[in-house]
C-alpha positions in Angstrom: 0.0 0.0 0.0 1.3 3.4 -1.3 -0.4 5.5 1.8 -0.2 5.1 5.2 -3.6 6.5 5.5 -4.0 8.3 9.6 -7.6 9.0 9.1 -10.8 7.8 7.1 -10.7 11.9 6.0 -7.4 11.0 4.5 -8.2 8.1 3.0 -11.2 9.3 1.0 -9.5 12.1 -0.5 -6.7 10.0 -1.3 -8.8 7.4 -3.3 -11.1 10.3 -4.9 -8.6 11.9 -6.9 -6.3 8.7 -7.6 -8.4 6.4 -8.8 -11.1 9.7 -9.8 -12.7 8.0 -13.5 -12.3 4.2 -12.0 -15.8 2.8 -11.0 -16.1 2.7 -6.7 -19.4 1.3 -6.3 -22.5 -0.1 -8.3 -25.4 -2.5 -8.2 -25.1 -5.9 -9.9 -28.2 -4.6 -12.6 -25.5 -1.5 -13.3 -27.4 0.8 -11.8 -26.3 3.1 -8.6 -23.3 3.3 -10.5 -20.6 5.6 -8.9 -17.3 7.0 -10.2 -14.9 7.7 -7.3 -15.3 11.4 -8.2 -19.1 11.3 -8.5 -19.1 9.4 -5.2 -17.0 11.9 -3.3 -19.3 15.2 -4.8 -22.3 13.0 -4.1 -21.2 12.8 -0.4 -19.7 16.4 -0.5 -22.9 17.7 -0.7 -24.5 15.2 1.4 -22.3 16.8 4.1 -23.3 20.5 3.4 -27.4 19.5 3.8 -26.3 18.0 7.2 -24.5 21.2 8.3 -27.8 23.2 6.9 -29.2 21.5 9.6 -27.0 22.0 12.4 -25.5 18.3 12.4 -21.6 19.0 12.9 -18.5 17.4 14.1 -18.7 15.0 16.4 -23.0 14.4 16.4 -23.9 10.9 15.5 -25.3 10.1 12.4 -27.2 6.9 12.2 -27.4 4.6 8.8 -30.4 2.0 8.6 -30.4 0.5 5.3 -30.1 -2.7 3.1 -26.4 -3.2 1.0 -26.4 -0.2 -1.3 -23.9 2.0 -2.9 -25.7 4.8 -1.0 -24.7 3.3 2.1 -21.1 4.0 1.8 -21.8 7.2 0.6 -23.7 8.1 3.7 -20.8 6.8 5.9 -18.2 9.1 4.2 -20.7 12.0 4.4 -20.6 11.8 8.1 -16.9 10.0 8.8 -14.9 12.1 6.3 -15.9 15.2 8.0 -15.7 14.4 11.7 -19.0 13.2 12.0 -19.5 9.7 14.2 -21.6 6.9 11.8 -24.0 4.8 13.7 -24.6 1.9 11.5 -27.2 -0.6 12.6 -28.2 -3.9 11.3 -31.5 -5.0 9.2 -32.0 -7.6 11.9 -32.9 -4.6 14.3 -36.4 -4.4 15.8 -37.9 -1.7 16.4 -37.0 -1.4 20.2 -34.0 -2.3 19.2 -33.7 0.7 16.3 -35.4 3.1 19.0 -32.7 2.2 22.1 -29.7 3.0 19.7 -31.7 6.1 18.5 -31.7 7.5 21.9 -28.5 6.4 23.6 -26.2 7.3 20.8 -28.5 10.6 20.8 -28.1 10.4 16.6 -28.8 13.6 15.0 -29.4 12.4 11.4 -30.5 9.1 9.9 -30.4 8.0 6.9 -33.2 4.8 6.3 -34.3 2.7 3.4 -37.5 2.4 2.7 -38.0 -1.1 4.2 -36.3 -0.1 7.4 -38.2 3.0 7.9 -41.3 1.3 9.4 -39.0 0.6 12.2 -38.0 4.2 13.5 -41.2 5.2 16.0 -42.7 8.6 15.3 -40.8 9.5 19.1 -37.4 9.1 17.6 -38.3 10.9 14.2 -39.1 13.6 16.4 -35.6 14.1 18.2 -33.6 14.0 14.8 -32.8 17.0 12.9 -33.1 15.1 9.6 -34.0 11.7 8.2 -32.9 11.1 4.6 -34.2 7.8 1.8 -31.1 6.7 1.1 -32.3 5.1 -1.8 -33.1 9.0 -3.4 -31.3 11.2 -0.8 -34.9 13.1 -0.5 -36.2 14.3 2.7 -38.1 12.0 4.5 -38.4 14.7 7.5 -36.5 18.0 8.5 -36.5 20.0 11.6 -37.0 23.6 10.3 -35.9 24.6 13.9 -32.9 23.2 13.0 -32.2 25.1 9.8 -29.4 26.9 11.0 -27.0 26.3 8.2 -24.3 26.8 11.3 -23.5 23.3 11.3 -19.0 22.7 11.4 -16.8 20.3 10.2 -13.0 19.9 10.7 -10.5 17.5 9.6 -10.8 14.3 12.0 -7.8 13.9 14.1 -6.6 9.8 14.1 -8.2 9.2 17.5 -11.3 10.7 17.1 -14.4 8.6 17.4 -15.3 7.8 13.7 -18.5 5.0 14.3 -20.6 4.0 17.0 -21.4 0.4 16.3 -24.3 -1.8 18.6 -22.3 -5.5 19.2 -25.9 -7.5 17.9 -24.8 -10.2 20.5 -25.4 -13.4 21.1 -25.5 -12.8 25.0 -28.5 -10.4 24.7 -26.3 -7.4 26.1 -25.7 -5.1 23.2 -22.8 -2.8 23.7 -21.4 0.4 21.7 -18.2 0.0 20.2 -16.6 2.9 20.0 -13.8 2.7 16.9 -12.0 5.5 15.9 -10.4 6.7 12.6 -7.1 5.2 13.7 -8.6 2.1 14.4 -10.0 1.7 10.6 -6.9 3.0 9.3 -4.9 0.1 11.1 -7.5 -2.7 9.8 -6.8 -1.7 6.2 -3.8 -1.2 6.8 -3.4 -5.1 8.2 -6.5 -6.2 5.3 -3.3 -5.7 2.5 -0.5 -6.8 4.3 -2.7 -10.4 4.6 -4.3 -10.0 1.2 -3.3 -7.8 -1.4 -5.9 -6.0 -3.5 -5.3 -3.3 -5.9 -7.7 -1.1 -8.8 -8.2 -4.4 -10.9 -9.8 -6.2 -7.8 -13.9 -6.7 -8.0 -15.3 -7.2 -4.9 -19.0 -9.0 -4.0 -20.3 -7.2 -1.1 -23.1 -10.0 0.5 -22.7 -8.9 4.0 -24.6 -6.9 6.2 -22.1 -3.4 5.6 -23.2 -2.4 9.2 -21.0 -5.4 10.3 -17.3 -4.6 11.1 -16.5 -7.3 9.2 -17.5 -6.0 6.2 -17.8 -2.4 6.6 -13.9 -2.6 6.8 -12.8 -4.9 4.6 -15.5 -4.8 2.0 -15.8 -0.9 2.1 -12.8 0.8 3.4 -10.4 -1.8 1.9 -11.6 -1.7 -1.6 -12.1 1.7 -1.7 -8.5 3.0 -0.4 -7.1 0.7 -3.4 -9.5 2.1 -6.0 -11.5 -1.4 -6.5 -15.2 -1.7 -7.4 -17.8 -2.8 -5.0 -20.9 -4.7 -6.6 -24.2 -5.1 -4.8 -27.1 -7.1 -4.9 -30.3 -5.6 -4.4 -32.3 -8.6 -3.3 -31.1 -11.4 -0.8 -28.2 -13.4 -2.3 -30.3 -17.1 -2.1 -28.3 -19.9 -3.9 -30.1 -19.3 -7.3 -29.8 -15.7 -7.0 -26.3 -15.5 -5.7 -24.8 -18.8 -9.0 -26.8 -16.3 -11.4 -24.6 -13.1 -10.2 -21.2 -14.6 -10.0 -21.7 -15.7 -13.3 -22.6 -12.1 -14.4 -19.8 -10.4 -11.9 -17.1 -12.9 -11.7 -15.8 -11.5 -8.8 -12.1 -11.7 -8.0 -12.7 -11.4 -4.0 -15.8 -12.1 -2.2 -16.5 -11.8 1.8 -18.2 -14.5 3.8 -19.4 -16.3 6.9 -18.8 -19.9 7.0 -22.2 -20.8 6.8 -22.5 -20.0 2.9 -19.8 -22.6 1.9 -21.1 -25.0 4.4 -24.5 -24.6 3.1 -23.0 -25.2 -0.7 -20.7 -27.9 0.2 -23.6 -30.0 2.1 -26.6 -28.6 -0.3 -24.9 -29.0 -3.7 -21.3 -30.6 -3.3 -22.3 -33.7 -1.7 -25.1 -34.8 -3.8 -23.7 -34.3 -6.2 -21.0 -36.9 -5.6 -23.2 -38.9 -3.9 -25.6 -39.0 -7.0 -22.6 -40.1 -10.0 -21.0 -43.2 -9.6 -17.9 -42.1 -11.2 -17.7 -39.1 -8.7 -18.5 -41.8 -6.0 -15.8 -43.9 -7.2 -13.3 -41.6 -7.2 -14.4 -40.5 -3.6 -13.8 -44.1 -2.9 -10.5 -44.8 -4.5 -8.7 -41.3 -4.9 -10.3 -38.4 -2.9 -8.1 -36.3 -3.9 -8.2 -36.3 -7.4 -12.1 -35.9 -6.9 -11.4 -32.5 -5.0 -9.1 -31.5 -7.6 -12.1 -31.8 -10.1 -15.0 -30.1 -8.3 -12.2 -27.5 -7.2 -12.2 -26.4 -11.1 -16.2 -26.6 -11.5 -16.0 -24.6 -8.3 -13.9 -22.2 -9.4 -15.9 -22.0 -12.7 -19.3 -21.5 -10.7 -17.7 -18.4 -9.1 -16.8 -16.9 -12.3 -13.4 -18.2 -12.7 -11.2 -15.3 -11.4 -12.0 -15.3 -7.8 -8.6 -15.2 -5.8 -9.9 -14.5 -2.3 -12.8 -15.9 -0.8 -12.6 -14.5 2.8 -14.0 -16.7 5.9 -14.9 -15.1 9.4 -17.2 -14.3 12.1 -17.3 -18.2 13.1 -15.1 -21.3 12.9 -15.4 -23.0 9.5 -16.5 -27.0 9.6 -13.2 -29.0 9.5 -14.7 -31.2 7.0 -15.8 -28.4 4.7 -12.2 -26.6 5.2 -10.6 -30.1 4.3 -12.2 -30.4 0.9 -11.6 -27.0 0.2 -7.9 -27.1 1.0 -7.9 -30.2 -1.3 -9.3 -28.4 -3.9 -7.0 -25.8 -4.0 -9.7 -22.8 -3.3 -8.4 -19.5 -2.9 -10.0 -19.1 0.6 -8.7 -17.6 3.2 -9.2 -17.4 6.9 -9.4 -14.6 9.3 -10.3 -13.8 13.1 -11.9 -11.0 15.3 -14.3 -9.4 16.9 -16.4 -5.7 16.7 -13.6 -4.3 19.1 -10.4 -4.7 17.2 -12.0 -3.3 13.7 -12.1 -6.1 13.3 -8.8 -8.3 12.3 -6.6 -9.8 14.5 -5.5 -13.0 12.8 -5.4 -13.9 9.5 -3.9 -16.7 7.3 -4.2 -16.0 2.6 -5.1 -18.6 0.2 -2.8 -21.5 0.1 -1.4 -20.3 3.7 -3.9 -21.7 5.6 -4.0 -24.2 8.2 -6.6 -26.9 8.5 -8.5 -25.3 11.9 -6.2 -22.5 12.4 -7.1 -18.9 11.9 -3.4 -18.3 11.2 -1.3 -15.9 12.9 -1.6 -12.4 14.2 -1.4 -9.8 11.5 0.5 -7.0 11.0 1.0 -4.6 13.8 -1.1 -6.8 15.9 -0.1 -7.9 19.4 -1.2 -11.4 20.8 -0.9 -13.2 23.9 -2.6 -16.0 25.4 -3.2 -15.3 29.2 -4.3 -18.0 31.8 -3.4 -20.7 29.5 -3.8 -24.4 31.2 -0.9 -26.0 31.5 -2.3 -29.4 30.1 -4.4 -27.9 27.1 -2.2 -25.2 26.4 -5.3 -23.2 25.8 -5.6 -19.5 27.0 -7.8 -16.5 26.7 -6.4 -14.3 23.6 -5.4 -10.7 24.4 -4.9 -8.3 21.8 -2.8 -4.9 21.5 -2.6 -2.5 18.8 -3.6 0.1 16.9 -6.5 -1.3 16.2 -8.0 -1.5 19.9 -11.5 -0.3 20.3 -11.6 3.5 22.7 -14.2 1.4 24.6 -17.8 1.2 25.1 -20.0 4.4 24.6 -21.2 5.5 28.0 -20.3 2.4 30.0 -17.1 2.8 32.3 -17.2 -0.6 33.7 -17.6 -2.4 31.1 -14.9 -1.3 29.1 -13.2 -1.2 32.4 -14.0 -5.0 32.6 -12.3 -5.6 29.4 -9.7 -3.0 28.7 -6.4 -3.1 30.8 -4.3 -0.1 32.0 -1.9 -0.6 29.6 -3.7 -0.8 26.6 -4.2 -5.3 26.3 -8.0 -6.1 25.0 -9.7 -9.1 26.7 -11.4 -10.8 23.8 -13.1 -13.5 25.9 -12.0 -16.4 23.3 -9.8 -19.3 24.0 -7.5 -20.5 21.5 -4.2 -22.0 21.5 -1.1 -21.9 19.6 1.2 -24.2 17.4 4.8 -24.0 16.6 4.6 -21.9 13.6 2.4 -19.4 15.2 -1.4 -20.0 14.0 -4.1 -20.0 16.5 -6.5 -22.5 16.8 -10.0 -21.2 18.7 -11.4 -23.5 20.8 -14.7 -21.7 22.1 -15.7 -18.6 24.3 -14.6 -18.6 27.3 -18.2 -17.4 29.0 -19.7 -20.6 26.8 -17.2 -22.9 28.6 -19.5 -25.5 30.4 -17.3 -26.9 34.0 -18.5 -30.8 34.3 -18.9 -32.6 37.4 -15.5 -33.4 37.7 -14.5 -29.7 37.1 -13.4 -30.5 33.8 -13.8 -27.9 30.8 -15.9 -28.7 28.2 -16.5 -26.9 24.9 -19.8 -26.8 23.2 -18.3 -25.7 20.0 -16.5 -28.7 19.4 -19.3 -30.7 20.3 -21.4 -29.0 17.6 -19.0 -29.8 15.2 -19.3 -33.2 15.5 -23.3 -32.9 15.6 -22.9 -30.6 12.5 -21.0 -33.2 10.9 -23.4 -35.8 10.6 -26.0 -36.1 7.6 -29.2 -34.0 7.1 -28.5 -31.8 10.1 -28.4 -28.2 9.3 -27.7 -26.5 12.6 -26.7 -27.3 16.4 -26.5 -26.0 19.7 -25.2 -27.3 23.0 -25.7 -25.9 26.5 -25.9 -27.5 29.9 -29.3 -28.0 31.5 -29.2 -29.1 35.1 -26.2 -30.6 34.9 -26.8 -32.1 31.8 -25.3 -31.8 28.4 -28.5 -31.3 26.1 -28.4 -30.8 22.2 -30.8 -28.3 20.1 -31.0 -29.2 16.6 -32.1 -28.2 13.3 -32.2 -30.2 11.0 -32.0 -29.5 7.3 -35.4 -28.2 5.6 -36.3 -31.5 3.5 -35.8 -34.3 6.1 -38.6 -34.2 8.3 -42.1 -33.7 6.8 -43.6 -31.7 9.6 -46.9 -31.6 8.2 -47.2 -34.8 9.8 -46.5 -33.5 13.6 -48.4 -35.2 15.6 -48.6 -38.7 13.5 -48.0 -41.4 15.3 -45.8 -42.3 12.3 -43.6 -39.0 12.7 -43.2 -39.4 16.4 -41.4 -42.8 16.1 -39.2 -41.0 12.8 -38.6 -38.1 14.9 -37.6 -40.1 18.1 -35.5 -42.6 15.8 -33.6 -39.8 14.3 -32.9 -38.3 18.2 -31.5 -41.5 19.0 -29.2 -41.6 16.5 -28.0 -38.1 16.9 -27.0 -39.2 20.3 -25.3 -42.6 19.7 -23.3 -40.6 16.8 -22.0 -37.9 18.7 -21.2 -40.1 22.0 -19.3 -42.5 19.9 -16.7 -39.9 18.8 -16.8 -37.3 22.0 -15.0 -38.1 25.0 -16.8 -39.5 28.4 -17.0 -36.2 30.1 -18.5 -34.4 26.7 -21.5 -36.8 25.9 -24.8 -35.6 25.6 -27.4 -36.9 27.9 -30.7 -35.5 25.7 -31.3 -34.2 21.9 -34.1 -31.6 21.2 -35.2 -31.4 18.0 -35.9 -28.0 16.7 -39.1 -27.3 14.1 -38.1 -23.5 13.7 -34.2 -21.8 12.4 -32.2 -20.8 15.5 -32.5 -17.1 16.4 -29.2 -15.6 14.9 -26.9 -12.0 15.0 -26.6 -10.6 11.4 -23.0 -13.1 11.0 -25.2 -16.2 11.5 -24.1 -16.8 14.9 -26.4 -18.3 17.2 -27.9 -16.5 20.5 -26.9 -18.6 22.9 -28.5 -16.9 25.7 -32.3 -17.3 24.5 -32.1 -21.4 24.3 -30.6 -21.9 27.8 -33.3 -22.5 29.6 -35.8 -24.8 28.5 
């Protein structure tokens, strides 16, 4: 990377004039289409309507809205300028939109139109100004506020840049509080693990109010002079085959579950349904990854170089065959509070159940580690180090130390070349009778693993190891609920759930009790499950 960028400020001027004719952003259709220089006037004068109405440096303005090229031109509008952006997820509800609303105390939103149902007629009232991001019109305007006397300045490096609500899977959202040096530091640590340049063509199918991909699928792209693509509808398997075809996208941004869902969905029976691929399966595995690696590859366009993993662990078994099959995937680690990467390993570096090693500039340190697992909670300093949680002392308190280490509250540990292997969280740690630790992750793995099952969860029910789980949607008919027939199909498929998983856990990590659940899993926008509402029965 050319520039050392301090500031986002610095970073979008930078990117507007160098790469100034080159295409930043578009839908998939073509339209929305956005020249870096279009982009930056577009959000120019964005920023001028929000100093019209009194919205300066430093106020909070909030972003509600679907995957759009209007959405990063909202964020710029408010970041470039020394604004804070408060981007919240589509998963909101309205309680949800209405308690960020008033403890970030936003000024301005900007809301799709789908979203807009959300925002209560008590919180249009507080804001100066709510914008369609779709049009940029008016949606409402404070004519009190009319001022035109609203400032700007050039951010400093450690000035607050977004406010971001943690979705949670413990039910306790928190406000990260990230700052411009923070963001700066994550793309500066995004190309030292995976170089991208002006050539690069990104598929954005990730909720850009994410970390995840508001850093690395915005800020990334756009300080290299990429273009963005977006879809406008949700990327469902038919949907999402049709657009690679269309895009061929050279990088591309996911959760595990996407891959998973493709490897078990298509992958496998598709093998399972040739008996030459079956053969081969038999006789030389590898040979049969090599050749579903190229269709693969083909079905993704044929130039992707970098399809990024995170916000979970990937399924051994899925990683496996796509190691095999030489897939340009690549594996990364961590959290809302570090902006977000602190490990990473590139395509053809990785690690079978490794998230690689720390990236660059990163500090990492296990602390606590048992002696006989060599696992430890990971710590992480740097540059990249949330300021802490908006109006909560304590809590930041709780997880920041003096000296600048971040408590990440996941335990991992390390092999001789340096990659980290996470294990779990350490708050979803379950201590057995004997006082032994006990991961639920892993054991989900294993459930995960067997046929027909989409989805698992493990937690500890007076003292008892019970599964949750979902099974994929075509195996059980459950029209038939109630049948005596589907009772016996549904208690025969429990039972073998548990003799599967207790023949390949150890003693202390056997389940005593399966659930079998008719509805999807309540999820945050990365497809991780919330743990805390399936705890109790």
């Amino acid at each position: 990377m050319r520039h050392n960028f301090k500031t986002l400020s610095d970073l979008y001027e930078y990117a507007s004039v160098r790469y100034a004719k080159r295409t930043a952003s578009v839908f998939t259709d073509g339209s929305q289409a956005y020249t870096y220089t279009r982009f930056k006037e577009t959000a120019d004068n964005l920023s001028r309507i929000l100093c019209n109405f009194g919205v300066s440096a430093f106020d909070k303005v909030a972003i509600l809205s679907e995957n759009m090229p209007h959405w990063g031109i909202a964020f710029f509008a408010a970041t470039a300028y020394g604004r804070v952006a408060v981007p919240m997820l589509n998963e909101l509800s309205a309680s949800e939109v209405e308690s960020i609303l008033a403890h970030s105390e936003a000024k301005a939103l900007f809301v799709s139109r789908r979203q807009l149902k959300k925002v209560s007629e008590a919180a249009l009232a507080r804001l100066n100004l709510v914008i369609d991001i779709e049009t940029f019109e008016f949606i409402k305007q404070d004519d009190n506020a009319f001022t035109c006397d609203g400032r700007v300045i050039t951010p400093n490096p450690m000035d607050m840049a977004a406010l971001i609500y943690t979705s949670g899977t413990t039910g306790s959202p928190k406000g990260v509080m990230l700052s411009h040096r923070n963001f700066c530091a994550s793309v500066l640590d995004a190309w030292y693990a995976q170089h991208e340049n002006k050539r690069s063509v990104f598929l954005s199918i990730l909720p850009m109010a994410h970390t995840y991909e508001m850093t690395l699928g915005l800020l990334y792209p756009y300080s290299v002079g990429a273009r963005v693509c977006y879809l406008q509808r949700v990327p469902t398997p038919t949907i999402l085959i049709k657009t690679l075809a269309e895009v061929r996208p050279t990088t591309i941004l996911s959760v595990p579950l996407i891959i998973e869902k493709m490897y078990k969905n298509s992958i496998i029976p598709t093998i399972r349904g040739s008996k030459f691929l079956s053969y081969l399966e038999k006789h030389t595995p590898r040979l049969l990854c090599l050749l579903v690696g190229v269709k693969l590859r083909k079905t993704f366009g044929g130039r992707l170089h970098f399809f990024g993993v995170g916000g979970a662990k990937l399924d051994p078994e899925v990683e496996t065959f796509l190691h095999r099959a030489l897939f340009p995937y690549g594996i990364g680690y961590g959290l809302t509070e570090t902006a977000p990467l602190v490990c990473g390993a590139s395509p053809f570096k990785t690690h079978v159940g490794t998230t690689g090693p720390g990236v660059h500039g990163v500090q990492i340190r296990l602390e606590n580690v048992n002696p006989e697992t060599g696992l430890g909670e990971i710590t992480v300093k740097g540059p990249n180090v949330m300021m802490g949680y908006y109006k909560d002392y304590e809590r930041t308190q709780s997880v920041l130390t003096q000296d600048g280490w971040f408590h990440t509250g996941d335990l991992a540990c390390i092999d001789e070349k340096g990659r980290y292997s996470i294990r779990g969280r350490l708050r979803n740690m379950i201590v057995g009778a004997s006082g032994e630790n006990i991961y639920p992750e892993e054991i989900e793995h294993v459930i995960n693993s067997m046929e027909g099952i989409g989805e698992s969860l493990v937690v500890q029910r007076d003292g008892r190891l019970v599964a949750l789980v979902k099974f994929e949607d075509n195996v059980i008919d459950w029209n038939l609920e109630g049948q005596d027939k589907f009772i016996e199909e549904l208690e025969r498929r429990r039972q073998a759930v548990l003799d599967f998983v207790n023949e390949k856990v150890s003693r202390f990590s056997k389940i005593k009790d399966v659930e079998i659940q008719k509805e999807p899993f309540n999820k945050t926008a990365t497809h991780k499950i919330r743990r805390f509402l399936y705890e109790k029965k």
